[in-house]
N, C-alpha and C positions, 0 to 999 in steps of 0.2 A: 567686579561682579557683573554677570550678564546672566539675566533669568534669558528664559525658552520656554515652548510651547508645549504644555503639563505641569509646568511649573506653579505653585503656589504664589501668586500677584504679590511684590513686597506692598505693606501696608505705609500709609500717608495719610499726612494731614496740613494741607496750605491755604492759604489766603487766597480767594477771588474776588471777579468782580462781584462789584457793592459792599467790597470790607466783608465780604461770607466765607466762613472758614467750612472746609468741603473736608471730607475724610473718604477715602476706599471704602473704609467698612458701612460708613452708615446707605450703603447702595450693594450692601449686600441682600441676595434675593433676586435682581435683575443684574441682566447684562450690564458693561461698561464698556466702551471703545473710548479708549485712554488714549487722546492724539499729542504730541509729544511735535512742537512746531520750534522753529529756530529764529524767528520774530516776529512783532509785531508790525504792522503795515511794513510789508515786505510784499515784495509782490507775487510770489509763489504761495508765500504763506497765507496773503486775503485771497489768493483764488482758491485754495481748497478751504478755508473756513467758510469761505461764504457758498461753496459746493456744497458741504455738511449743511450749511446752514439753511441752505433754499429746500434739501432734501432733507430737515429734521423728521419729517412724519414718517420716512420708511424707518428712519431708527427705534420711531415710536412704536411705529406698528408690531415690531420685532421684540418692545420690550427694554430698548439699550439706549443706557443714558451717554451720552458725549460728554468728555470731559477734557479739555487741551490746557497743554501746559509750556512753558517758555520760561526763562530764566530773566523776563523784563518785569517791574512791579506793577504793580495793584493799578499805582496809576496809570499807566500805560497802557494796561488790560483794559481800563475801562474807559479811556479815552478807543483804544481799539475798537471795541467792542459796543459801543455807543454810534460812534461812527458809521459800524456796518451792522448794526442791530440784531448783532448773534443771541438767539436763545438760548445757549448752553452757555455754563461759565466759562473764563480763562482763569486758569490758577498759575499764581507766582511760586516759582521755585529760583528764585535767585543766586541762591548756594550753588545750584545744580543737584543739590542731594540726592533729590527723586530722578532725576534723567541720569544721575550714575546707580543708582540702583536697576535699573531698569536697562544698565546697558546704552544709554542711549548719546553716549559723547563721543566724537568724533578725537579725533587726531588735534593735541592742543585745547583738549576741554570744547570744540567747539560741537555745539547739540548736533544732530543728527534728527533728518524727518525720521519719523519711526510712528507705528499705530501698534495698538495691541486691542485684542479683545478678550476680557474678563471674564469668565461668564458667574453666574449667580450664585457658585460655589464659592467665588475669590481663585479659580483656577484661571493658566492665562491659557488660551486656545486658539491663540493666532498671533504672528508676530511679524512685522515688517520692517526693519530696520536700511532707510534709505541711503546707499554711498554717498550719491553725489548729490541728492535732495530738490532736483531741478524738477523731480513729478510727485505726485503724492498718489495714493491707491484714492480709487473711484469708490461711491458710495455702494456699488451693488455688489461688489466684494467682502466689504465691511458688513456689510448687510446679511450675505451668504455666511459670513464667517460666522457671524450672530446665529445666525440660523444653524449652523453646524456645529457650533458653542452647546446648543440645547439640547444635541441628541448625544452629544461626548460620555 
């Protein structure tokens, strides 16, 4: 299964950092830019969380929560994330359940960067799904998208 952009966000519910269990829905009403990373202290993968991360207030400004996700555990998430003092959670999907609904596995189950942006309906209105995963989309994209999310 591979959602697209109009599509209905499939719904979830995982574990993040601090042991928080996070859901889609309960962030129904604002935006979500749902980043979908393929591990932790990886080195592509800390330079675009900590790009998100240095730029959290244009997400704020906009209304959109950040929300990333990887297939390593809780603990890992939060020794990551400790580390680089992300303010938005990482959520464990271990299974992969939620990055194959969402389309997001590669060739051999292996993830795929990918971002999407949700907007406050649970509709998805933007979608990026990275081949080779060697760059990640800039924040003022994500931003825009957000932004273009709200007039859809």
């Amino acid at each position: 299964m591979s959602v697209s952009n109009g599509d209905k966000a499939p719904e979830f519910t995982l574990v993040g950092t601090g042991g928080t269990t996070y859901s889609l829905a309960s962030y129904r009403g604002q935006a979500v830019v749902l980043v979908f990373y393929p591990g932790d202290d990886t080195p592509v993968c800390t330079k675009q969380l900590n790009s998100y991360n240095n730029d959290l207030a244009q997400f704020e400004q906009v209304g959109a929560q950040v929300l990333a996700i990887s297939a390593q555990d809780v603990a890992s998430h939060n020794k990551f994330s400790d580390k680089h003092g992300f303010q938005f959670p990482l959520l464990a999907d271990p299974d992969k359940a939620v990055a194959g609904l969402y389309g997001t596995l590669g060739p051999l189950g292996f993830p795929r960067r990918s971002v999407f942006v949700i907007d406050a309906q649970g509709m998805i209105r933007y979608v990026h799904r990275a081949i080779a995963g060697l760059t990640y989309r800039p924040v003022s994209e994500l931003v825009e998208a957000v932004r273009n999310a709200r007039g859809a």
